[in-house]
TORSEVO-979357 format. One record per residue (C-alpha): x, y, z. Coordinates in nm, 2 decimals. Layout:
BEGIN
       px       py       pz
        X        Y        Z
...
This chain:
BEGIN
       px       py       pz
    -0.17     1.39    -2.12
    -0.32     1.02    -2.12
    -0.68     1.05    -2.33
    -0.95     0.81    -2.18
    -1.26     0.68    -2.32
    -1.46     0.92    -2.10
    -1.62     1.34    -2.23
    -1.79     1.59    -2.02
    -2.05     1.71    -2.31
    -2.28     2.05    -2.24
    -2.61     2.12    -2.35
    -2.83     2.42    -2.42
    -3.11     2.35    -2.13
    -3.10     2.12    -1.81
    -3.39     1.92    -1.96
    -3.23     1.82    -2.29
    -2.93     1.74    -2.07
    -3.16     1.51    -1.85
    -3.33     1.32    -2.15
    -2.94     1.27    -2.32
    -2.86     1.13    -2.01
    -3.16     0.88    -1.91
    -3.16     0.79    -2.35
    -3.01     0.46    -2.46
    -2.72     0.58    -2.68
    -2.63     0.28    -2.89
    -2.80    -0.13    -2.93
    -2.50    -0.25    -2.71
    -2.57    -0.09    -2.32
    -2.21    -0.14    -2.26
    -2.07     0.03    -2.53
    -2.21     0.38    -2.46
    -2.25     0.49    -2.19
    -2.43     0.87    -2.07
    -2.49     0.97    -1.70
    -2.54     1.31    -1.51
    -2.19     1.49    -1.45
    -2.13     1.58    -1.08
    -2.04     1.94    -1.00
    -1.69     2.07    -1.15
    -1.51     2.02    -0.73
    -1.72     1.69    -0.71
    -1.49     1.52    -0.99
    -1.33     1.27    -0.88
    -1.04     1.27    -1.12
    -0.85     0.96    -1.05
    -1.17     0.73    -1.12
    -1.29     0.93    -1.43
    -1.04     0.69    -1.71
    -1.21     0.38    -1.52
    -1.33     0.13    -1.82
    -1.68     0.09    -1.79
    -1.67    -0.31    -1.81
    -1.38    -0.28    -1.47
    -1.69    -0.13    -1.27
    -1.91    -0.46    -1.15
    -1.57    -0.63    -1.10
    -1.47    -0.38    -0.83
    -1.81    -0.32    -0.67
    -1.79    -0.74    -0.60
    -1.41    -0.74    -0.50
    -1.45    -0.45    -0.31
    -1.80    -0.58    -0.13
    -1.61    -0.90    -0.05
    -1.34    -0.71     0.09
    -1.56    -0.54     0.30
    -1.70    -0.85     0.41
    -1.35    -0.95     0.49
    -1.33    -0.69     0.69
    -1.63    -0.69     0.90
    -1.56    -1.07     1.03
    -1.19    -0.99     1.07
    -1.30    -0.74     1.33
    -1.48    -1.00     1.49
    -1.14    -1.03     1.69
    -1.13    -0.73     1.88
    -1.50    -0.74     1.95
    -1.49    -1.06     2.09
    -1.19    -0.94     2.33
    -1.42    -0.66     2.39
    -1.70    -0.85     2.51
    -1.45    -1.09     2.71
    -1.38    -0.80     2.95
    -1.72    -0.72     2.98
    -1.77    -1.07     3.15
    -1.52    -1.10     3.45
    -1.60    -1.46     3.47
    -1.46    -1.59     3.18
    -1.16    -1.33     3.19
    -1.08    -1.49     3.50
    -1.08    -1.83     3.36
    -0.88    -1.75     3.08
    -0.60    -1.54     3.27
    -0.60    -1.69     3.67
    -0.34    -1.45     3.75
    -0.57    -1.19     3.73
    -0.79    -1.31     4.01
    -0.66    -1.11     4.26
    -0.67    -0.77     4.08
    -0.97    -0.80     3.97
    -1.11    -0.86     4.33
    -1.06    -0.49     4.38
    -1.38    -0.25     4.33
    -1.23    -0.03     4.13
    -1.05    -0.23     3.92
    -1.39    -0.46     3.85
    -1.57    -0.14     3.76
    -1.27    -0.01     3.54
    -1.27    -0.31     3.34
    -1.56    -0.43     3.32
    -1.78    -0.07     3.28
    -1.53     0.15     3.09
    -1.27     0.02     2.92
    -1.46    -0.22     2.71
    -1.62     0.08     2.51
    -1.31     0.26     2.50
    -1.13     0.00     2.39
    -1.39    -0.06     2.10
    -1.37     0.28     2.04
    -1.04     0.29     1.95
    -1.04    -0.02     1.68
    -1.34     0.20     1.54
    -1.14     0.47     1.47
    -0.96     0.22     1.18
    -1.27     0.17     1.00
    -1.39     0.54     0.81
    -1.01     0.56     0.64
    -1.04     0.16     0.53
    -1.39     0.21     0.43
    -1.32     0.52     0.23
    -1.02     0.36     0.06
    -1.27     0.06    -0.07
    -1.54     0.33    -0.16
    -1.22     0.48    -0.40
    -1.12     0.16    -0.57
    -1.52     0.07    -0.63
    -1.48     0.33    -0.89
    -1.68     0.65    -0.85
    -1.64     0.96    -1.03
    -1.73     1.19    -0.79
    -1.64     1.26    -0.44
    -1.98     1.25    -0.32
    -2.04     0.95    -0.48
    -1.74     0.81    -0.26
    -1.85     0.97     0.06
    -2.18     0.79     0.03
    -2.11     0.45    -0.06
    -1.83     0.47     0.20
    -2.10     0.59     0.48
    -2.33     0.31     0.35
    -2.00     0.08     0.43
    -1.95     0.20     0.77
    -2.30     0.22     0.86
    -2.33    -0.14     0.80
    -2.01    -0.22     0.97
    -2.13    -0.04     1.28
    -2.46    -0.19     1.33
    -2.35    -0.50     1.24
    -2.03    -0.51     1.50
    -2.09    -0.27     1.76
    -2.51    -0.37     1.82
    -2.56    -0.72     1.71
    -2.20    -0.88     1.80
    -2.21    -0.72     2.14
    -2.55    -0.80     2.18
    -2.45    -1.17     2.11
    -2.16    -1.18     2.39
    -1.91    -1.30     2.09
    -2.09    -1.63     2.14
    -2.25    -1.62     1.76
    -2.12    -2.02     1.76
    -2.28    -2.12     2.02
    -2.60    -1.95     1.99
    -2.65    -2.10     1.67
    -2.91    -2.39     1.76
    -3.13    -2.02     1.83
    -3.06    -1.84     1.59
    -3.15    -2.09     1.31
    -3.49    -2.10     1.41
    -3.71    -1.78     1.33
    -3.89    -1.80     1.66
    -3.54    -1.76     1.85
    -3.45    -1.46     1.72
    -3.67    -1.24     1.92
    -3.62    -1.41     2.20
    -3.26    -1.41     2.20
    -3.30    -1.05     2.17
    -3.50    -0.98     2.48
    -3.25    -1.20     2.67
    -2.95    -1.08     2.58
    -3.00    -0.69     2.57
    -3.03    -0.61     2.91
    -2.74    -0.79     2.98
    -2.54    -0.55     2.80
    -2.74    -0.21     2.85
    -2.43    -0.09     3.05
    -2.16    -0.14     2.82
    -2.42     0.04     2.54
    -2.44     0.33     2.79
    -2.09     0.36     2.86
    -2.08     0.36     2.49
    -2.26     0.64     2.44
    -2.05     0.82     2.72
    -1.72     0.77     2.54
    -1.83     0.77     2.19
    -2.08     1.01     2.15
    -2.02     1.26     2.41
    -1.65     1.26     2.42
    -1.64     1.28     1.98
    -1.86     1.59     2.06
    -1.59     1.79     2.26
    -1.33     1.64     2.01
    -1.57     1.75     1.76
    -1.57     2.08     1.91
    -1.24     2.11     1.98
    -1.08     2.03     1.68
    -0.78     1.85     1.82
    -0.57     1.72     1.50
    -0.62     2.06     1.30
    -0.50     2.21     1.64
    -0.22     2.06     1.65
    -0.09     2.10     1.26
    -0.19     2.48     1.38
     0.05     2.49     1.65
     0.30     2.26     1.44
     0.32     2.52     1.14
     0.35     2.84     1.34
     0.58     2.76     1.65
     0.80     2.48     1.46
     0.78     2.57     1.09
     0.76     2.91     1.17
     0.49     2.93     0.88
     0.26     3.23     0.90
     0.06     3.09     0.54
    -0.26     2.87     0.68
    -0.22     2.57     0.49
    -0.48     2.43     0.23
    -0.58     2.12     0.48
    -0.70     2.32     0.72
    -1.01     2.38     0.55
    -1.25     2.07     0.57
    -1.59     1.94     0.40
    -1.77     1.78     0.68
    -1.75     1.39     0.71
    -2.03     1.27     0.63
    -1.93     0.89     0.60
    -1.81     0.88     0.98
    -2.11     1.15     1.16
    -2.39     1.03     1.01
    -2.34     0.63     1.08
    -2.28     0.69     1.42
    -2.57     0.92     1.48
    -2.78     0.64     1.31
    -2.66     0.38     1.55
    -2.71     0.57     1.86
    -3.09     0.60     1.73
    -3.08     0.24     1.66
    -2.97     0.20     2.05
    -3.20     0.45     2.19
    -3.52     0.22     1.99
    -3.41    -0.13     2.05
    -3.28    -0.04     2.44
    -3.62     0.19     2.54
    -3.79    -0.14     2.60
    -3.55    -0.35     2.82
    -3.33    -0.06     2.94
    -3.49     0.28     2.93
    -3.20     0.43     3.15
    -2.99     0.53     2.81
    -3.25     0.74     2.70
    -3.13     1.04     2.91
    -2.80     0.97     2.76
    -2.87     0.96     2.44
    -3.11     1.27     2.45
    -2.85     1.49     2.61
    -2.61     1.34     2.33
    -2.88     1.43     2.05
    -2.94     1.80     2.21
    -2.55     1.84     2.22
    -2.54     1.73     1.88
    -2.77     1.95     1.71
    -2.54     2.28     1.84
    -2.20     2.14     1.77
    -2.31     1.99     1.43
    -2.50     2.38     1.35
    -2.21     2.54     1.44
    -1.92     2.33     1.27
    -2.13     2.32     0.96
    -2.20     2.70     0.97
    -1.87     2.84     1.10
    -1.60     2.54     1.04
    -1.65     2.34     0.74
    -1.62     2.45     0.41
    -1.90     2.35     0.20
    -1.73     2.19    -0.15
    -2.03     2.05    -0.37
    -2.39     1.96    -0.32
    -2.48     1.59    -0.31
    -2.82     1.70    -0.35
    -3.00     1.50    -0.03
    -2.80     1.18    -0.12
    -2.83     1.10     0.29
    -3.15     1.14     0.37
    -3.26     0.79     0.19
    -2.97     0.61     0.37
    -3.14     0.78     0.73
    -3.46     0.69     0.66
    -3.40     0.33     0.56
    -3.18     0.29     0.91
    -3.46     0.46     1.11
    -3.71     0.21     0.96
    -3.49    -0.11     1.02
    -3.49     0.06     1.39
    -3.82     0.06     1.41
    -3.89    -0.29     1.25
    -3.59    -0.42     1.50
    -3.78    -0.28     1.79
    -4.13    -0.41     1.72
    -3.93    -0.74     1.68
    -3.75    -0.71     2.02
    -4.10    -0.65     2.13
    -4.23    -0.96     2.05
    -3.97    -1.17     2.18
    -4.06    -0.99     2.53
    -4.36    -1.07     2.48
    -4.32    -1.40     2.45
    -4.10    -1.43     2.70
    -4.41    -1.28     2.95
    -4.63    -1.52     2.80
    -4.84    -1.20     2.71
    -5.02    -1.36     2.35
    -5.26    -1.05     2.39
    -4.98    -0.78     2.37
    -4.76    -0.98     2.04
    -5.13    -1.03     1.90
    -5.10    -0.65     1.89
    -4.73    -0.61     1.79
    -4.79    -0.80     1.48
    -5.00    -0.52     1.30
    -4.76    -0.24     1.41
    -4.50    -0.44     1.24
    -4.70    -0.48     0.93
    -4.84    -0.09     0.94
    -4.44     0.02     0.97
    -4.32    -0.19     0.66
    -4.63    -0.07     0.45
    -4.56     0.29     0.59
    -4.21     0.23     0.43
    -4.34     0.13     0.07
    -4.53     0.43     0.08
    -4.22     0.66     0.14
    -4.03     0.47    -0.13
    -4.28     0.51    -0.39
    -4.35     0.89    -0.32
    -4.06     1.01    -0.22
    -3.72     0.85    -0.33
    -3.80     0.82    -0.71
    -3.76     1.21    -0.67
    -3.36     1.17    -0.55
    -3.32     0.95    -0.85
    -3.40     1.16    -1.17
    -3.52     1.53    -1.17
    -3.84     1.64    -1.30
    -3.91     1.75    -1.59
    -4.15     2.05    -1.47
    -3.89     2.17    -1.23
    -3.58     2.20    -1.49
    -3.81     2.38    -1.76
    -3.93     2.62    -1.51
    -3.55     2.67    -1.41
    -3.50     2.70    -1.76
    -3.70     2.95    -1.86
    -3.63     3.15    -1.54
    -3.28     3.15    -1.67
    -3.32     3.27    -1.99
    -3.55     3.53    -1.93
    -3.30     3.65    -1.65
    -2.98     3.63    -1.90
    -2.77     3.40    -1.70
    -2.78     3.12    -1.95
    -2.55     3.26    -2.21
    -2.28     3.33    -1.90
    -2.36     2.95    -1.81
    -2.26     2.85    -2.11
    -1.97     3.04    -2.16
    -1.82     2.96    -1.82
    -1.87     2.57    -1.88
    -1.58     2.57    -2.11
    -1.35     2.59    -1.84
    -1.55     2.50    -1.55
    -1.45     2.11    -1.61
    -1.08     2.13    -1.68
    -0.85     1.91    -1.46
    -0.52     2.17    -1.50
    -0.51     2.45    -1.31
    -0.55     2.76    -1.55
    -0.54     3.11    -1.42
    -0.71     3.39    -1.64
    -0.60     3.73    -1.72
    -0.80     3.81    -1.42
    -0.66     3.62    -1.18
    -0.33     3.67    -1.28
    -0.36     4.04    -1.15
    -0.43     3.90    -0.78
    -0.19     3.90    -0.51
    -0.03     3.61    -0.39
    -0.25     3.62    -0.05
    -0.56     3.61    -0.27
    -0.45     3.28    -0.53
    -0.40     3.12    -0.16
    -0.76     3.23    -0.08
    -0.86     3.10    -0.37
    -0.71     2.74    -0.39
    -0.80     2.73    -0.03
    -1.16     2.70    -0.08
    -1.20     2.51    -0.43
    -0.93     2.25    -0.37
    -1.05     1.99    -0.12
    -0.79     1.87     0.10
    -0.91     1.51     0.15
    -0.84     1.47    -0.25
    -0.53     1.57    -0.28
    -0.28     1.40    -0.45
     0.06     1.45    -0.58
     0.07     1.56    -0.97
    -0.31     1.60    -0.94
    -0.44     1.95    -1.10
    -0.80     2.02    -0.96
    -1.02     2.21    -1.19
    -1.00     2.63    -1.13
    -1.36     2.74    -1.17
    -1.60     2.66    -0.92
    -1.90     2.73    -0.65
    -1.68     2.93    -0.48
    -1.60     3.11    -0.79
    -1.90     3.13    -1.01
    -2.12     3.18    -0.78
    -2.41     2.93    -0.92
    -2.22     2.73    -1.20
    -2.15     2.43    -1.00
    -2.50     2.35    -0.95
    -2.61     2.43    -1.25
    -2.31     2.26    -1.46
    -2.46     1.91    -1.31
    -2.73     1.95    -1.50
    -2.59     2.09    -1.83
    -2.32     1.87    -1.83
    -2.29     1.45    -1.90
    -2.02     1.20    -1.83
    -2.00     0.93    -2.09
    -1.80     0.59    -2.05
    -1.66     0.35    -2.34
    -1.48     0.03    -2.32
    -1.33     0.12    -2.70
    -1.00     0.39    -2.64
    -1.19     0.61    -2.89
    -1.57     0.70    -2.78
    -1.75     0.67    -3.13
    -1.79     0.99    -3.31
């Protein structure tokens, strides 16, 4: 087996584990290097033999690549928004003139297939971003999950709301946008002009991934593939899912980022996009209590990444506000705008100096309570004895486990192997939440991943 410059170390109490981690561990930063350890199923393997010095240098090539990527997609967007105006389709194709004289065909084109047609490019996006949020280096899946939600959050805003909103003609509007003054008045102009395509958006895209949601259609099919053509009666290990995180929660932010900006100029969407928030919240409660399986704890990871898109809503809104107002020629009702903008932004500062330092580090009262609580309970000494082999990459199966039936092992790997990880020669580690009940929780804290640029750590 190939040693890396990388240890999972234990200690005695979740505090001391906490202090090793936030301590400076040598006079060179780069030379030692001690963070928290994710749960044993949140290991990422693959990334875990990364050097330290490789990690800047694929955060920037893969932030580049994602910027890549975002302006490449400029392409389809643009022929997106060129069906959406039957004007300049017809000057660019004259042999369409006819056809698109037709009622049906005008409304086909021009009201649904724009969004549909965006909707399937989209579908590209959550696999491209994920593979970037791999190479970037993270140990743990979670880790990946996030920064690849972050990636596709910004990719959505960025080319299904402001690109759209823009008509494709970002060239043209430059004169505008250049000027500060412009933008909110650019914005007041050109969002009721595409309030349709942004509810037939919501149509396809939110209320259709619901029934697909609910439906299940892929793991359906590899269902009906095993049984009637394989003729396999095992359920196979990929049936069992985490949630997706990176694609749900980026798209639920964007349809609140519509339903803000839009509720000014276009209030028509919000009965779409409440019906799509109330059917939501049942398929989403069901799927994550009956469907998904529930691999690791990221701990409230998310919630920052909502809250900072619900702000920049907000902020966008107040924005789009004033460029309406100026538009009216209303000085009384920006006058007013200007302090809501101001109260929202402080409102924000508040939240960040409350609340997020508490999803960066732990506190110390919290751990030595839990601390104590487990000693004096005697599950501290069977925490410590089960972290021996809670992070171990091979697959090892104790004396007990050798004693269980083949249907059981399959139960078993099942539910602590997750199927979105799975590679070819790659052993996943055998103890876990599912089979401790309480060790991979606790093992983040007790546990610390260290990082050297030397082969050998120093002793």
């Amino acid at each position: 087996m190939q040693e890396c410059a990388a240890a999972f170390v234990s200690f005695k109490t979740r505090y001391a584990a906490v202090v090793a981690s936030q301590v400076l561990q040598s006079s060179n930063p780069m030379l030692w290097v001690t963070d928290l350890a994710p749960e044993p199923h949140d290991v990422y393997w693959s990334n875990l033999c990364i050097p330290y010095r490789q990690l800047w240098f694929r955060r920037i090539a893969t932030l580049l690549a994602s910027i890549v990527f975002m302006f490449l997609f400029l392409i389809p967007v643009t022929i997106v928004q060129g069906l959406t105006h039957l004007d300049q389709l017809q000057q660019m194709l004259p042999f369409l003139k006819g056809i698109l004289k037709k009622t049906f065909v005008n409304e086909l084109v021009t009201g649904y297939l724009p969004s549909v047609v965006l909707m399937l490019f989209m579908y590209t996006v959550p696999p491209t971003m994920m593979l970037f949020s791999a190479v970037e280096g993270s140990i743990s899946r979670g880790g990946r999950k996030k920064s690849a939600c972050c990636k596709v959050l910004y990719f959505t805003i960025w080319n299904v709301f402001f690109v759209n909103v823009l008509s494709g003609s970002v060239l043209s509007q430059l004169n505008v946008i250049s000027s500060p003054k412009g933008i909110p008045i650019q914005l007041g102009k050109a969002i009721p002009t595409q309030a349709t395509f942004f509810i037939t958006y919501v149509l396809t895209s939110g209320w259709a991934s619901l029934s697909s949601e609910v439906v299940q259609l892929f793991a359906l099919i590899c269902n009906l593939f095993n049984r009637f053509i394989r003729r396999s009666k095992d359920i196979p290990s990929k049936s069992a899912l985490s949630f997706p995180y990176h694609t749900e929660i980026p798209k639920v932010l964007l349809f609140g980022l519509l339903g803000f900006t839009c509720s000014i100029l276009a209030p028509l969407i919000l009965p779409f996009l409440l019906v799509y928030f109330f059917l939501g919240y049942v398929v989403y409660r069901n799927q994550i209590l009956n469907v998904y399986i529930s691999k690791y704890e990221s701990g409230g990871q998310y919630w920052p990444i909502v809250h900072n898109t619900t702000i920049f809503s907000l902020v966008l809104t107040q924005i789009i506000a004033l460029g309406v107002f100026g538009l009216k020629r209303s000085p009384v009702a920006s006058g007013f705008t200007i302090p809501l903008v101001i109260c929202t932004l402080l409102f924000n500062e508040y939240c960040r100096q409350r609340f997020y330092p508490t999803f960066k580090s732990f506190s110390a009262q919290v751990l030595i309570e839990m601390d104590r609580e487990d000693e004096q309970c005697g599950r501290m000494d069977e925490i410590h004895q089960q972290l021996n082999s809670a992070y171990c990459q091979l697959s090892q199966l104790t004396s007990h486990d050798s004693s269980k039936t083949e249907e059981t092992h399959r139960e078993h790997t099942r539910c602590t192997q997750d199927p979105e990880d799975m590679k070819p020669g790659l052993a996943h580690p055998t103890l876990g939440r599912h089979t401790i009940p309480g060790i991979g929780q606790v093992a983040t804290w007790l546990s610390m991943y260290m990082a050297s640029q030397e082969k050998n750590p120093p002793k």
